[in-house]
N, CA, C and O atoms as a GROMACS GRO file, in nm:
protein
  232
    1UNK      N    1   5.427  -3.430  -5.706
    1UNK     CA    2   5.321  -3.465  -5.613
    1UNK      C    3   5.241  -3.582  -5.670
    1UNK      O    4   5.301  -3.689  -5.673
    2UNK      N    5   5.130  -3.579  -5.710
    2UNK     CA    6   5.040  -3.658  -5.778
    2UNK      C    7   5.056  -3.656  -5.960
    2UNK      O    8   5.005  -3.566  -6.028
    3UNK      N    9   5.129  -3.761  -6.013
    3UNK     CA   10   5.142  -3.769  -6.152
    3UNK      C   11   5.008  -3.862  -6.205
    3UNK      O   12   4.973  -3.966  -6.151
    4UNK      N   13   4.940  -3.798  -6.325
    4UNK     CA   14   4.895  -3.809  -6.408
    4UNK      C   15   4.747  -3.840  -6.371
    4UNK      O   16   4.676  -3.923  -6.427
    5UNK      N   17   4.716  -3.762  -6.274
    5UNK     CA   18   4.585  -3.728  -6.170
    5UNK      C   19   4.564  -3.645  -6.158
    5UNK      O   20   4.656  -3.576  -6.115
    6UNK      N   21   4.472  -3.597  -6.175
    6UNK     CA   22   4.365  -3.447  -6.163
    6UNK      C   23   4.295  -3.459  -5.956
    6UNK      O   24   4.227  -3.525  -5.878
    7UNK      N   25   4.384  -3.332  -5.973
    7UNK     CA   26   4.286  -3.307  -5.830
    7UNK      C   27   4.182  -3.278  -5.832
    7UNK      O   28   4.138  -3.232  -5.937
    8UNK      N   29   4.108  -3.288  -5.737
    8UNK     CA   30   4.004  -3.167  -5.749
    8UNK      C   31   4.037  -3.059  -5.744
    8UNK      O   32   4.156  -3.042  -5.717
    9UNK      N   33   3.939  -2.921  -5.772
    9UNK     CA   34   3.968  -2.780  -5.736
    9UNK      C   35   3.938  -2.767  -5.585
    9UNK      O   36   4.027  -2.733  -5.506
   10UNK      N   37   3.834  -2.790  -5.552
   10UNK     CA   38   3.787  -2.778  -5.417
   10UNK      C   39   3.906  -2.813  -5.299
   10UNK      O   40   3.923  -2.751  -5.194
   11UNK      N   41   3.980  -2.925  -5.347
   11UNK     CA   42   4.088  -2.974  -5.252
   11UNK      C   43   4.223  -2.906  -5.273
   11UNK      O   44   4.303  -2.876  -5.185
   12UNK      N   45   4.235  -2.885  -5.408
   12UNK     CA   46   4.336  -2.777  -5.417
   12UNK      C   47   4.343  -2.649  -5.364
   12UNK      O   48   4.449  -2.598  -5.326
   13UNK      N   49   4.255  -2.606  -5.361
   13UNK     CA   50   4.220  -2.466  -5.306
   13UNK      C   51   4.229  -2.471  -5.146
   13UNK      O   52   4.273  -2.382  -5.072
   14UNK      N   53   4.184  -2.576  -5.115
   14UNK     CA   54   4.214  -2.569  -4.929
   14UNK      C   55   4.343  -2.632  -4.906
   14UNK      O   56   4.378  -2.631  -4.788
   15UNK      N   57   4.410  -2.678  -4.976
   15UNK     CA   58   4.562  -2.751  -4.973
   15UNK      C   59   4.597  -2.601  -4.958
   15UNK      O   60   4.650  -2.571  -4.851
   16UNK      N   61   4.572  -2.479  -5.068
   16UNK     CA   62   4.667  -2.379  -5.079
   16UNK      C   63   4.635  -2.262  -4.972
   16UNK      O   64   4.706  -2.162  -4.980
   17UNK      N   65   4.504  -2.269  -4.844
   17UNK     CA   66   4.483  -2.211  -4.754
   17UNK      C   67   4.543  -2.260  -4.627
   17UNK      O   68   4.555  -2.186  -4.529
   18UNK      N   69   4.595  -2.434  -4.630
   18UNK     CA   70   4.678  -2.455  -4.526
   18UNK      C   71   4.827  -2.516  -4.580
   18UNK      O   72   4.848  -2.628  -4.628
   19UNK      N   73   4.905  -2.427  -4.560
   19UNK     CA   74   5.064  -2.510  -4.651
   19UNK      C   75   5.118  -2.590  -4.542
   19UNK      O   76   5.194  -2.675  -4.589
   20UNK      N   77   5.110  -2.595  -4.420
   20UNK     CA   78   5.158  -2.696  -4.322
   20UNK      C   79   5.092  -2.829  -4.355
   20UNK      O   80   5.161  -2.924  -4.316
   21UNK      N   81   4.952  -2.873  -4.429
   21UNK     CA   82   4.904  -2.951  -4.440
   21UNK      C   83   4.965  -2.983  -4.616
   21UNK      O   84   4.992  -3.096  -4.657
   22UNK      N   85   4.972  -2.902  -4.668
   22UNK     CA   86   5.032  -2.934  -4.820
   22UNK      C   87   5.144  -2.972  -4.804
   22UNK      O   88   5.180  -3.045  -4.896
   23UNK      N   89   5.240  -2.951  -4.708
   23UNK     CA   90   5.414  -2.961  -4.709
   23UNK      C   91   5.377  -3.109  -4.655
   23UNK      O   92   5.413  -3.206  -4.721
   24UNK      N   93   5.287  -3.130  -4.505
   24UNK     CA   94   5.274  -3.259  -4.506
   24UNK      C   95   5.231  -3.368  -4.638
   24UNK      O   96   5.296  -3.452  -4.700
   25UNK      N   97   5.127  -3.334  -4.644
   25UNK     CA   98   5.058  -3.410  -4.794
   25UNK      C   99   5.155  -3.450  -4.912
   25UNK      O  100   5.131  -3.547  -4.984
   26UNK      N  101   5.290  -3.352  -4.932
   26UNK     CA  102   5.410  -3.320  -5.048
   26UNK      C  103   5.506  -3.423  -4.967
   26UNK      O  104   5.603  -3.432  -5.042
   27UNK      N  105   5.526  -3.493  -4.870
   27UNK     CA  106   5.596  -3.575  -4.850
   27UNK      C  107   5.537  -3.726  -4.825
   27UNK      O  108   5.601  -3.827  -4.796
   28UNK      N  109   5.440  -3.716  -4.839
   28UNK     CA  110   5.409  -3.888  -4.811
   28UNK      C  111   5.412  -3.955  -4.912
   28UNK      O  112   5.420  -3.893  -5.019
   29UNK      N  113   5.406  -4.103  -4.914
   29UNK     CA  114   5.441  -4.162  -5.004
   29UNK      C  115   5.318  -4.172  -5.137
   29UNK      O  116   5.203  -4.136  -5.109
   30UNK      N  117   5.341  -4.211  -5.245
   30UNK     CA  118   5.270  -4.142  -5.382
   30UNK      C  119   5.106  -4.230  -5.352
   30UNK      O  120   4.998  -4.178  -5.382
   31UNK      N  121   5.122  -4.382  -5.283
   31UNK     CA  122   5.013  -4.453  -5.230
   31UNK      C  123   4.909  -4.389  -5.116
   31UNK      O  124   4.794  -4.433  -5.120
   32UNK      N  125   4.929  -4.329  -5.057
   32UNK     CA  126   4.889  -4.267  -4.909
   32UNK      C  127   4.856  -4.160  -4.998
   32UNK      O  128   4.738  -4.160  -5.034
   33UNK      N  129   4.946  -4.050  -5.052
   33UNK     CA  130   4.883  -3.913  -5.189
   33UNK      C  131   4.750  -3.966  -5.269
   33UNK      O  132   4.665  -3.878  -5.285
   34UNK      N  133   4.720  -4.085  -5.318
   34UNK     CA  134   4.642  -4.133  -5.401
   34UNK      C  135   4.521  -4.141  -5.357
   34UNK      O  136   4.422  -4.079  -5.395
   35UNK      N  137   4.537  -4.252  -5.240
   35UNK     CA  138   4.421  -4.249  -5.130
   35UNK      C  139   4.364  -4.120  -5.072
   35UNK      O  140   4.242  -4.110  -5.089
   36UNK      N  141   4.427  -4.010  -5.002
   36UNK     CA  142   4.392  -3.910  -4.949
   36UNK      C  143   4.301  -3.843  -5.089
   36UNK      O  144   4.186  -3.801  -5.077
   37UNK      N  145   4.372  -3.842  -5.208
   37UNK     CA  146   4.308  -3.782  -5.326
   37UNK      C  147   4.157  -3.829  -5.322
   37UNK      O  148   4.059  -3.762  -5.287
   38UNK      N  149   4.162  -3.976  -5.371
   38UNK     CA  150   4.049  -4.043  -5.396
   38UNK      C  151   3.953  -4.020  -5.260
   38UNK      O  152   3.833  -4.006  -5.288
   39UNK      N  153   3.984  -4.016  -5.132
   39UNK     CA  154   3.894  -3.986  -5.054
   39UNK      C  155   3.817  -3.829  -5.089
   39UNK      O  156   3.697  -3.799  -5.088
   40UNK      N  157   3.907  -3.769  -5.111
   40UNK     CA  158   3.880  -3.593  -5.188
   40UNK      C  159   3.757  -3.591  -5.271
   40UNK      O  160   3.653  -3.526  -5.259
   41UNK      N  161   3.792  -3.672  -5.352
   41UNK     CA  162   3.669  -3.729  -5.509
   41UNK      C  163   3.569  -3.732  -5.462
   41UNK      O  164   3.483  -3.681  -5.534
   42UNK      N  165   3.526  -3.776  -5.350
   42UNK     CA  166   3.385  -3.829  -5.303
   42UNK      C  167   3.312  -3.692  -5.255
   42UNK      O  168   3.194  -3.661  -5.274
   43UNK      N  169   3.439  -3.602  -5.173
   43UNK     CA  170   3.304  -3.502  -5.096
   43UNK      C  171   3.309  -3.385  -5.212
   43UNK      O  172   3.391  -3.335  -5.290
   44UNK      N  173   3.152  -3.372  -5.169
   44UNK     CA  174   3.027  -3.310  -5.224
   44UNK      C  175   3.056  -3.144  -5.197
   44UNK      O  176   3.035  -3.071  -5.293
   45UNK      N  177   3.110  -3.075  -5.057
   45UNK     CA  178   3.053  -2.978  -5.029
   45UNK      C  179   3.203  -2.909  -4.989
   45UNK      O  180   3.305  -2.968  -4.954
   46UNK      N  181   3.183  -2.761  -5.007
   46UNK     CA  182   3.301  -2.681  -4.952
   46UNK      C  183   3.331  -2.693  -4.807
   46UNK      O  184   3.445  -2.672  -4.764
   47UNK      N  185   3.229  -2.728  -4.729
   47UNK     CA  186   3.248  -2.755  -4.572
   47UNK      C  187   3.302  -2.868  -4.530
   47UNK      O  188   3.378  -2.879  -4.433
   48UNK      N  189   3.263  -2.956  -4.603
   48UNK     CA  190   3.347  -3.109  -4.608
   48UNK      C  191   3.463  -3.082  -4.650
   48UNK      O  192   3.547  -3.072  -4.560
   49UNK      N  193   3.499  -3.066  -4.753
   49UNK     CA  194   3.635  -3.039  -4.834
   49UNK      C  195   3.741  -2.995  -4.708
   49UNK      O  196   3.855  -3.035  -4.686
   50UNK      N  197   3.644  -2.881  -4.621
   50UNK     CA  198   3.772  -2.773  -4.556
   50UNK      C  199   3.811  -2.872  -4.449
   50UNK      O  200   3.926  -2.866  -4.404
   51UNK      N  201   3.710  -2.982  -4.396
   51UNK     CA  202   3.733  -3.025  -4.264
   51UNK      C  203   3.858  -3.156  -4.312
   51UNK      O  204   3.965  -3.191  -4.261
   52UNK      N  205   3.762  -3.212  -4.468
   52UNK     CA  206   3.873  -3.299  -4.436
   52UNK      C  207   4.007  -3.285  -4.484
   52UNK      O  208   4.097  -3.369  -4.472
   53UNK      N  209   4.016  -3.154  -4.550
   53UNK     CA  210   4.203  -3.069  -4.558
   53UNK      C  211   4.244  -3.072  -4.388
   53UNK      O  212   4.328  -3.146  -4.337
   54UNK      N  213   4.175  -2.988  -4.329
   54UNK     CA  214   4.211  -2.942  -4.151
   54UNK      C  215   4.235  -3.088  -4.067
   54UNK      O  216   4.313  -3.110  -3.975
   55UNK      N  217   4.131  -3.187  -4.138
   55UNK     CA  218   4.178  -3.333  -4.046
   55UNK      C  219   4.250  -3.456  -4.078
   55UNK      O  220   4.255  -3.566  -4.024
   56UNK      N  221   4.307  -3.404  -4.185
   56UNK     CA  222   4.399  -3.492  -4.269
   56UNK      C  223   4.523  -3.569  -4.159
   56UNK      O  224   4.568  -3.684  -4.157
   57UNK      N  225   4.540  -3.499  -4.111
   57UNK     CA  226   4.671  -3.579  -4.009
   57UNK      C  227   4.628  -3.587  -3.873
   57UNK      O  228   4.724  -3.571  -3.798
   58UNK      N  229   4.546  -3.601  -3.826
   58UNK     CA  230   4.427  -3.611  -3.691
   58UNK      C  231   4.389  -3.748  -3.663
   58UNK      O  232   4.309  -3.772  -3.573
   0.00000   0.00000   0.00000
């Protein structure tokens, strides 16, 4: 998936409450994985986190 990058926990943890969104996320390319990450980095709050796991492909 993501080499030699630390996820967050917060984003990991809602990756592993939706796996249709992780199986998506596990195939895109490692540039698009990076970005989605780094957008991750920024939010602050568990409510943010969940929306932007749920609106990732929206």
């Amino acid at each position: 998936m993501i080499d030699n990058h630390e996820l967050p926990i917060g984003f990991t943890m809602e990756l592993a409450q939706h796996s249709d969104v992780l199986n998506r996320f596990a195939k895109l390319p490692q540039t698009e994985q990076n970005a989605i990450v780094n957008g991750a980095k920024e939010i602050k709050s568990r409510n943010e986190m969940r929306n932007y796991v749920e609106n990732m492909f929206q």
